[in-house]
LUMLUM-36518 format. One line per field, with one value per residue (C-alpha): residue in three letters; x, y, z. Coordinates in pm, 1 decimal. Layout:
<nodes>
resn: [ala,...]
xx: [X,...]
yy: [Y,...]
zz: [Z,...]
</nodes>
This chain:
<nodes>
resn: [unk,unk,unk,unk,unk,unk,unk,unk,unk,unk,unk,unk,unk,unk,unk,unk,unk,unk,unk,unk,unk,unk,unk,unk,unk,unk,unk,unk,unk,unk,unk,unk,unk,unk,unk,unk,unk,unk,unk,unk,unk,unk,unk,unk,unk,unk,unk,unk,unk,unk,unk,unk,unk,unk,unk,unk,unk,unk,unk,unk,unk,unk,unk,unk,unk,unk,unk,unk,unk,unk,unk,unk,unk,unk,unk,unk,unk,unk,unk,unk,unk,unk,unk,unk,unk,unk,unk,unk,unk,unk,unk,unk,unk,unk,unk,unk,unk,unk,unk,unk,unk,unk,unk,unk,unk,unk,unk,unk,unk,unk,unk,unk,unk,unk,unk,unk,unk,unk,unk,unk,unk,unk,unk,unk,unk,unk,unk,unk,unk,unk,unk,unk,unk,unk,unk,unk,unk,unk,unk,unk,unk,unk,unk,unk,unk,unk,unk,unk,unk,unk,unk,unk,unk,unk,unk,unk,unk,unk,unk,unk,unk,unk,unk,unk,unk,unk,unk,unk,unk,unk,unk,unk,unk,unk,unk,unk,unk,unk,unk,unk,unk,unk,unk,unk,unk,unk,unk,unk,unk,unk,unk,unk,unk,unk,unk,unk,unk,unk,unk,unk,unk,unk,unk,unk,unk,unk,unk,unk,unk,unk,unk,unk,unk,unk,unk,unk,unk,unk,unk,unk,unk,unk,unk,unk,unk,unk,unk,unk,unk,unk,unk,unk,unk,unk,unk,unk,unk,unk,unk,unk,unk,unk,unk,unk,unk,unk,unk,unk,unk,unk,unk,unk,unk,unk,unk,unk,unk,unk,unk,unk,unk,unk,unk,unk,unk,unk,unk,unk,unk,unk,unk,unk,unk,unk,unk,unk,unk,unk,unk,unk,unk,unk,unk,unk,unk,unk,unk,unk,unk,unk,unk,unk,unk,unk,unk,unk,unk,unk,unk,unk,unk,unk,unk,unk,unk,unk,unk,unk,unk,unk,unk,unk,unk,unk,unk,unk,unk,unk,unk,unk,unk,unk,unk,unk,unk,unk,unk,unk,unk,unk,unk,unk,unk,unk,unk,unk,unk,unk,unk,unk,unk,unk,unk,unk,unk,unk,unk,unk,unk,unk,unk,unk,unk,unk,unk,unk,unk,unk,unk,unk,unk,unk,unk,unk,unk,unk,unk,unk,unk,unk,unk,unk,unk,unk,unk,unk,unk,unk,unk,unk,unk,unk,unk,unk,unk,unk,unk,unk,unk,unk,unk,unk,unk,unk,unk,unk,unk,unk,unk,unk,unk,unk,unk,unk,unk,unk,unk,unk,unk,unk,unk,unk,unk,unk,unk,unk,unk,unk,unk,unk,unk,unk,unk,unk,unk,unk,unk,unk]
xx: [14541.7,14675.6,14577.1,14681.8,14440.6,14631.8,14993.5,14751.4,14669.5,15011.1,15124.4,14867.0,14978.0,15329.1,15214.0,15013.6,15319.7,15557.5,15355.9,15328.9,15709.0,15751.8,15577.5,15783.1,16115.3,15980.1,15836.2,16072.0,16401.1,16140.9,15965.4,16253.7,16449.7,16102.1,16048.7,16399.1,16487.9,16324.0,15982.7,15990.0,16065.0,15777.7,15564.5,15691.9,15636.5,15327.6,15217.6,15350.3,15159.8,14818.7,14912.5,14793.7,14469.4,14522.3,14515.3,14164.9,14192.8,14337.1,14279.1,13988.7,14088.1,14316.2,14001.2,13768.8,13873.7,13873.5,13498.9,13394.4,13574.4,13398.9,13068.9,13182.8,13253.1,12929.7,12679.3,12553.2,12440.5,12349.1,12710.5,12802.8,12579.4,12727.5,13086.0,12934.0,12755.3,13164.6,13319.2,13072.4,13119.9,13464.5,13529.6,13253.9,13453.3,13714.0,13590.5,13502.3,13843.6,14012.4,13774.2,13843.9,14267.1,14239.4,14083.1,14284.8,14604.1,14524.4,14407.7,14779.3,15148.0,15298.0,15703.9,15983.9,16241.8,16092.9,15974.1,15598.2,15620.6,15728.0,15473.4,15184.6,15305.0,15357.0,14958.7,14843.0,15048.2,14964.0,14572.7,14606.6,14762.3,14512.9,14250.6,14501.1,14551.3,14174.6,14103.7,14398.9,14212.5,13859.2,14014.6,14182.5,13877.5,13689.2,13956.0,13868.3,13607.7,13802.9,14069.8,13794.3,13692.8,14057.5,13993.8,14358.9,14320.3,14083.4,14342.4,14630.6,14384.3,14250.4,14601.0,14814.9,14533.3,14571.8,14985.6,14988.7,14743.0,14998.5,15302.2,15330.8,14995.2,15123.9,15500.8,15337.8,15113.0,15412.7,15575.8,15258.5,15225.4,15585.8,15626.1,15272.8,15269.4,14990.8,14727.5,14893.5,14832.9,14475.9,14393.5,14526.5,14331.1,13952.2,14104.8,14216.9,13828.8,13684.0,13902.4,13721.9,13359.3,13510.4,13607.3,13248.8,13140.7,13301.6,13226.6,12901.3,12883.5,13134.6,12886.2,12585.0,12433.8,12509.1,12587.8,12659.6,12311.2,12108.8,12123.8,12360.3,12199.6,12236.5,12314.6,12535.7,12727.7,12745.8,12836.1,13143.9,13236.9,13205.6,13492.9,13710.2,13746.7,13812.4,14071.4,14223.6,14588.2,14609.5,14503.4,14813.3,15042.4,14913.1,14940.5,15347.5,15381.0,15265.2,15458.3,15793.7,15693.3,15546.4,15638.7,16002.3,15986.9,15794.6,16050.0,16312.6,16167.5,16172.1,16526.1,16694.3,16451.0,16294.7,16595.7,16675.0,16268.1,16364.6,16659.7,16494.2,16185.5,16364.5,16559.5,16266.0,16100.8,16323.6,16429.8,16064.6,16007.3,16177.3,15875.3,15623.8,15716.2,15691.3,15364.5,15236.5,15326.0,15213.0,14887.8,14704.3,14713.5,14551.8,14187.0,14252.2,14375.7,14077.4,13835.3,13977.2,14020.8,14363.5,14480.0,14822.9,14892.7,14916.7,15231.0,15379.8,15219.2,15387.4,15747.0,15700.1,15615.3,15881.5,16132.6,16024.3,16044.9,16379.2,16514.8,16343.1,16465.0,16838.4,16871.9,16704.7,16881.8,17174.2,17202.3,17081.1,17372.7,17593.5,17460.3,17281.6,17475.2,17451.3,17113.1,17020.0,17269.4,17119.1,16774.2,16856.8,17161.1,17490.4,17389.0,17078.2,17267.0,17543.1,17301.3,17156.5,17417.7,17446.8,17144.1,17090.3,17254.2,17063.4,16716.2,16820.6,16886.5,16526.2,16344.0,16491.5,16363.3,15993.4,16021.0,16082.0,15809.7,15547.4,15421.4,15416.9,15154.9,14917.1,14916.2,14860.1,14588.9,14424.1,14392.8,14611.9,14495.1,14683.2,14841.5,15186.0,15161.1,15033.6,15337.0,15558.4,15418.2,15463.2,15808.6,15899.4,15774.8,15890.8,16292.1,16219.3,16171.1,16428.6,16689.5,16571.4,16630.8,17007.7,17059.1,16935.0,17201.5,17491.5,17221.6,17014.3,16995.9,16899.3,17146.5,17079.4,16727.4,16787.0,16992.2,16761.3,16510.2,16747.2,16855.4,16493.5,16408.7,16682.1,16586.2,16202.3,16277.1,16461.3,16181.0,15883.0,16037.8,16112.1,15781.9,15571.1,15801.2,15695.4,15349.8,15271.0,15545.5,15541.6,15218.9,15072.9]
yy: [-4990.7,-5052.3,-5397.9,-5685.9,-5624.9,-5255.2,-5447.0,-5662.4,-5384.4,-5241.6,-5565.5,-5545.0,-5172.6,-5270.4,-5581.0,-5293.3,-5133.9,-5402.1,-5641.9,-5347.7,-5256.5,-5596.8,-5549.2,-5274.3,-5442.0,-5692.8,-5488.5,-5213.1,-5337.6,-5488.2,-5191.3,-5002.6,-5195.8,-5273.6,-4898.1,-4726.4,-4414.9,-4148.6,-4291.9,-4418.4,-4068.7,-3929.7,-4185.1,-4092.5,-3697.9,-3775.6,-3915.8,-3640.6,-3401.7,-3594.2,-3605.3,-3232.4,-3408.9,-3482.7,-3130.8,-3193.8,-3385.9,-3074.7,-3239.8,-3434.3,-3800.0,-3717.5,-3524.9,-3795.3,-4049.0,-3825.5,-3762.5,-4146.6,-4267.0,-4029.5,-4130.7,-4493.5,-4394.0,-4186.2,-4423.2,-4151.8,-4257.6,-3896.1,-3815.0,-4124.7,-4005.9,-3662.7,-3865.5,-4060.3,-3706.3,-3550.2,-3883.9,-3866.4,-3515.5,-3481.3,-3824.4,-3686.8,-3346.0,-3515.0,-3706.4,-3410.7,-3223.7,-3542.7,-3550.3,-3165.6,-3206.6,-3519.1,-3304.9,-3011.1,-3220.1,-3423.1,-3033.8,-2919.7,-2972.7,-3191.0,-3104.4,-2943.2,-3013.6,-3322.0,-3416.2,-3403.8,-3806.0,-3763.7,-3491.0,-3718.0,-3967.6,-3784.3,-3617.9,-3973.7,-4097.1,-3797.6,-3787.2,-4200.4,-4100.6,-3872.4,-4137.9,-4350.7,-4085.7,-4043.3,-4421.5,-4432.4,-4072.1,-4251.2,-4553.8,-4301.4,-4180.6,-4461.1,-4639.9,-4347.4,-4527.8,-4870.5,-4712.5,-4535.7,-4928.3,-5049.2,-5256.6,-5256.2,-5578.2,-5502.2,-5184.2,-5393.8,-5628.9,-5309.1,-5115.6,-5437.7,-5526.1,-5164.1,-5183.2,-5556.6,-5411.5,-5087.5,-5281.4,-5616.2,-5665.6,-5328.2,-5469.6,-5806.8,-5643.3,-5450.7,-5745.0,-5922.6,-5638.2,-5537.2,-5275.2,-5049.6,-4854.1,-4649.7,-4983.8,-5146.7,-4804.0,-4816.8,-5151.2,-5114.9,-4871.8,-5114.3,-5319.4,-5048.4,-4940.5,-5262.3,-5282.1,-4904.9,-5114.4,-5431.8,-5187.4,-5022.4,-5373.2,-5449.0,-5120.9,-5200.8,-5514.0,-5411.4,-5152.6,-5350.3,-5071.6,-4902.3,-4569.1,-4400.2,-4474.3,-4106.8,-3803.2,-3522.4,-3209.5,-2852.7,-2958.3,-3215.4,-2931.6,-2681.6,-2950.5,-2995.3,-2654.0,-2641.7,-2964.3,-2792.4,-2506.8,-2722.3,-2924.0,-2606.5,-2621.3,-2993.6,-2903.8,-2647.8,-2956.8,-3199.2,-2933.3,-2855.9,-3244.8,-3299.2,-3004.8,-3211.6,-3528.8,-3448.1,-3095.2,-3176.5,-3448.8,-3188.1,-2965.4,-3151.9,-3278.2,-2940.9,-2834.4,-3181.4,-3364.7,-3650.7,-3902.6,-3713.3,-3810.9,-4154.1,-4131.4,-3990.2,-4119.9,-4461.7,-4313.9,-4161.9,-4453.7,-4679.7,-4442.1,-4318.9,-4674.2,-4566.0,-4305.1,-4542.6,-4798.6,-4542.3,-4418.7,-4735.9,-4809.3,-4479.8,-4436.4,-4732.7,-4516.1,-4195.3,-4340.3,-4456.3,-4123.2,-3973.1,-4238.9,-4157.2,-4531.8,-4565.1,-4615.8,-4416.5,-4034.9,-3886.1,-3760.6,-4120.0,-4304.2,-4039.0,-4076.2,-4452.5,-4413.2,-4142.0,-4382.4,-4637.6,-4405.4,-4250.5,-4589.4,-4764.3,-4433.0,-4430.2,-4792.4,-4770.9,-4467.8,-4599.0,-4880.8,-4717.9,-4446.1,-4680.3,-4930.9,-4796.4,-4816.0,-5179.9,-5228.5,-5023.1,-5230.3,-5537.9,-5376.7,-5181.8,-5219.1,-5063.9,-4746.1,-4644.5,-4694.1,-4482.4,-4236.5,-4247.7,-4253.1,-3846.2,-3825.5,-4103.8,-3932.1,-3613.3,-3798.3,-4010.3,-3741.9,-3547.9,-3855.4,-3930.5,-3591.2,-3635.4,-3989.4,-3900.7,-3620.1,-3799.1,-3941.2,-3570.4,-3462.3,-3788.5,-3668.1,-3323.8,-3344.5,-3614.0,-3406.3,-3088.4,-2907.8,-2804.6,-2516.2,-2602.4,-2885.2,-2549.9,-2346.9,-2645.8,-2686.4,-2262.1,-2245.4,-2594.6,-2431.6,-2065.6,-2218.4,-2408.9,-2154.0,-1953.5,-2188.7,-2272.3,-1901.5,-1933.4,-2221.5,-2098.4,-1825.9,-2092.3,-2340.0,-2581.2,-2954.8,-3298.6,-3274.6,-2915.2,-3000.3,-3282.3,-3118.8,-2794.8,-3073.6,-3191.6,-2933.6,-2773.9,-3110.8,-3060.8,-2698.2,-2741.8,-3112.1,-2968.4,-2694.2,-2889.4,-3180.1,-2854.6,-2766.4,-3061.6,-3166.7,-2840.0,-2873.8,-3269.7,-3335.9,-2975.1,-2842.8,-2827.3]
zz: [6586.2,6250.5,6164.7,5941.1,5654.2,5612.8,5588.9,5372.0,5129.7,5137.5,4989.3,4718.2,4656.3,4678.3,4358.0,4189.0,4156.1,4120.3,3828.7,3622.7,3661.8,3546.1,3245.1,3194.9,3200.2,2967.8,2716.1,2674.7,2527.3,2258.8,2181.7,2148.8,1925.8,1737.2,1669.6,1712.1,1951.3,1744.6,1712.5,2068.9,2203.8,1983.4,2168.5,2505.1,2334.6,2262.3,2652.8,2790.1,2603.8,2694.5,3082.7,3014.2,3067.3,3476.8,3506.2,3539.9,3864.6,4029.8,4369.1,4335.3,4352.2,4692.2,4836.6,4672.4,4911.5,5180.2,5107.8,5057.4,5331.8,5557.0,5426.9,5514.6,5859.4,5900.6,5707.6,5479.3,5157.2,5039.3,5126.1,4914.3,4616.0,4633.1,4565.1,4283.3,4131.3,4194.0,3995.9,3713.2,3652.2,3659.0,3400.9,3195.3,3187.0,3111.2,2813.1,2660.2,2750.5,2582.0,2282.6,2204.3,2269.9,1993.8,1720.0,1764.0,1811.3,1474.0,1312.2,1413.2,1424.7,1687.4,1764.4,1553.8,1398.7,1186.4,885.8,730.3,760.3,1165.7,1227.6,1100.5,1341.0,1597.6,1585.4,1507.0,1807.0,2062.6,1976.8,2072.5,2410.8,2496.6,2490.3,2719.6,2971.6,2987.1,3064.0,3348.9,3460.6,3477.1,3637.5,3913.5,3988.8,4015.6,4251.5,4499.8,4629.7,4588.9,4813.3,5095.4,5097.5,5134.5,4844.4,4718.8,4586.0,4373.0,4247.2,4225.2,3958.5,3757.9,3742.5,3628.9,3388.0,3206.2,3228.7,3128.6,2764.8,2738.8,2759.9,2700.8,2447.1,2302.6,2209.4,2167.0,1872.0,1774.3,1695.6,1517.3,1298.1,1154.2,1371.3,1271.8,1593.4,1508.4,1440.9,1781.4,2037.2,1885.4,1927.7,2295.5,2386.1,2321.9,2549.8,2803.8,2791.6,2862.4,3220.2,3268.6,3230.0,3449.2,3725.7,3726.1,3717.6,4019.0,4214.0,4179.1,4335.0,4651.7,4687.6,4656.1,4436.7,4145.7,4293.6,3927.7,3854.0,3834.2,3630.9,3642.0,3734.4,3843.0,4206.8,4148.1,3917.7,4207.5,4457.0,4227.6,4236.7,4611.8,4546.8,4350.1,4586.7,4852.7,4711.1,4529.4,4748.4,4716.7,4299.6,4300.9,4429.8,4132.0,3878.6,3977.1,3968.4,3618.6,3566.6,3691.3,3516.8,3230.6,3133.9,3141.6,2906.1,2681.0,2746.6,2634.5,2367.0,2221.0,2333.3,2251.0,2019.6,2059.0,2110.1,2436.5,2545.4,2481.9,2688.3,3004.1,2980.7,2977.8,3285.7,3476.8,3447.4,3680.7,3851.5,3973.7,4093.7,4442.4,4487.4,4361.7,4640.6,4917.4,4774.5,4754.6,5104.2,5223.4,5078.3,5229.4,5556.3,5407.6,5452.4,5815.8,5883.8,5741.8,5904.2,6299.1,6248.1,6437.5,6779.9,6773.9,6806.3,6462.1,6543.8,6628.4,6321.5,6103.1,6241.7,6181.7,5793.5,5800.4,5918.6,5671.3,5380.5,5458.9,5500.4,5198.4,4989.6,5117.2,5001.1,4691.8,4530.6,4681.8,4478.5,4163.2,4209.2,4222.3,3987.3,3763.5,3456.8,3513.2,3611.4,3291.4,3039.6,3186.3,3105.5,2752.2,2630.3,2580.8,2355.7,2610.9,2938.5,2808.3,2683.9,3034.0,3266.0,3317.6,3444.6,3678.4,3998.3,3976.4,3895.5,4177.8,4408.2,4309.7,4394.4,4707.1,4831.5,4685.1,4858.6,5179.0,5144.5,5072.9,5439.3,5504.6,5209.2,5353.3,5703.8,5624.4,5397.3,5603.5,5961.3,5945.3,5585.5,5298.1,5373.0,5402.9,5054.6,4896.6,5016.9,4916.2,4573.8,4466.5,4631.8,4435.1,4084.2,4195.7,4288.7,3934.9,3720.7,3875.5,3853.2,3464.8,3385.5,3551.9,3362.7,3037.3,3024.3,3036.4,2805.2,2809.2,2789.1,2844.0,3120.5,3302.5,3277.4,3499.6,3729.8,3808.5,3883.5,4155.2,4277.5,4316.8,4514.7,4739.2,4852.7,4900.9,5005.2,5347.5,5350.5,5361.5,5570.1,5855.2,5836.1,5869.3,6179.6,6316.1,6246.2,6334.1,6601.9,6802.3,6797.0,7113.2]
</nodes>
């Protein structure tokens, strides 16, 4: 049976989540008016552009889990090792992918549309980011094996740490130096570093044993590939989410300009807080499910987290459809919340899908494979792309952008909700 400890860590996921969102709310409305719309969307430009960089996890951290956990469970230290030698490799990979992306980004132009002064800015800015995305990549990895301990305590420390440094430090330095957003990102990102050592620091000693110690070497490089095919469909499904997140705030950066990036990054990132909650209370499950550790049918343990999430999604996009002009005035102002309000319903309506999808993608990749989240994640890119060529006839926008997201979630949202049913609840 479920026991208290998981309800335990889905309250820590649920302060992972919620501390940083805090630190959101308070360091926004001062960065913004600190920096202005224009420089704050090439920021936001500029983060999107490095999230290129969790390309790279292409499954692994979902599968990672899977693989620790089961080690757990089976007291296998080689199997453990073999995690360790898949963790190293893929943050060293990384490192290198990130160190490449910041010399050609600083070699080249970032955006149109802008001035020499912007540009600079902008490559100074994005080549920062990239070295941010790689730390919260390296910390992902490494929580794989907090998570396959249910340490989500020790998560919930690590992830507020790094949002507390990106947000509040960062507009607190803002402030402290007139504004110099280039000399504030940079000094955030020492301190986002040192929580990367603290965390290996503390693996190590819930572990008993530094199980990054060793060298990398031809085995451990062909145990990865072995990794990467297996996790290829779940891969698929992280690549066509960055896509969503990320790529659309590229995109519209480059049909709209960077004051539009402001606008619905600003948006997205309230609104995705409904989809955050139901991941955080979904996830803590995941390694049960993988460890045989429960004492309920699969099929009954699902339609209880599917309840939950349909319910805790209903009620939260509920309220921000109706008040979300208000909750965003209260947050940013007049000027934003005006800016904003066209695109809060159909953002609201695309996460409410992905939220109530997401006990499905746990369940199946736990015990059932990853056929059907691979299905889900071409048909969601495929109805994308079609819809973004219907809508680039009649033109393109902040605003249509938005809306082909929504309606995409809606069609694949009923799709894949059909078919897990079928698969968890009727097999025989």
């Amino acid at each position: 049976m479920l026991s208290i400890k998981n309800h335990k860590n889905s309250i820590f996921n649920l302060l992972a989540l919620l501390l940083p969102t805090i630190c959101v709310a308070v360091s926004y409305p001062v960065i913004l008016k600190t920096v202005g719309d224009d420089v704050f969307g090439m920021y936001a430009l500029g983060q999107s552009i490095a999230s290129s960089l969790l390309f790279l996890d292409f499954g692994t951290t979902i599968l990672l889990v899977k693989k620790v956990a089961n080690s757990i469970s089976e007291n296998s230290l080689e199997d453990l090792q073999s995690a360790a030698n898949i963790a190293k490799l893929v943050i060293l990979i990384s490192a290198v992918v990130a160190m490449g992306s910041i010399v050609a980004v600083i070699a080249t132009n970032v955006g149109n549309n802008t001035n020499d002064e912007q540009k600079y800015l902008g490559r100074l800015l994005c080549a920062l980011s990239f070295v941010q995305v790689w730390v919260t990549f390296s910390l992902n990895v490494i929580c794989c094996f907090f998570k396959a301990q249910s340490k989500y305590d020790e998560i919930a420390k690590m992830q507020t740490a790094l949002s507390f440094i990106n947000t509040v430090i960062f507009s607190m330095l803002l402030i402290m130096l007139n504004g110099s957003i280039v000399y504030s990102f940079a000094a955030c990102q020492v301190f986002n570093i040192s929580v990367l050592i603290i965390a290996c620091g503390r693996l190590k000693r819930i572990y008993k044993t530094d199980i990054f110690e060793g060298v990398i070497n031809i085995g451990s490089i062909k145990t990865l590939a072995r990794f990467f095919k297996d996790s290829f469909s779940v891969g698929v499904q992280g690549v066509v989410g960055i896509l969503f997140s990320q790529g659309q705030k590229v995109l519209i950066g480059f049909v709209a300009g960077p004051g539009s990036v402001a606008i619905y990054h600003v948006g997205y990132t309230l609104i995705s807080k409904g989809h955050a909650i139901v991941n955080a209370i979904v996830e803590v499950v995941y390694p049960i499910v993988c460890r045989g550790s429960i004492g309920l049918t699969i099929a009954s343990l699902y339609k209880r987290y599917l309840l939950a999430s349909v319910v805790l999604s209903v009620t939260f996009y509920g309220v921000l459809a109706l008040f979300g002009v208000e909750l965003f005035y209260a947050w940013v102002g007049r000027t934003m919340s005006t800016d904003i309000k066209p695109i809060i319903l159909p953002l609201c309506i695309a996460f409410l899908f992905m939220s109530i999808s997401t006990p499905g993608f746990y369940f199946l990749t736990a015990s059932y494979g990853n056929r059907i989240n691979l299905q889900y994640a071409l048909f969601s890119i495929t109805m994308y792309l079609l819809l973004m060529l219907i809508m680039y006839g009649i033109g393109l926008g902040l605003i249509g952008v938005t809306w082909v997201y929504a309606v995409t979630s809606i069609i694949c949202g009923v799709w894949f909700q059909v078919a897990v049913w079928k698969k968890i609840c009727y097999q025989k």
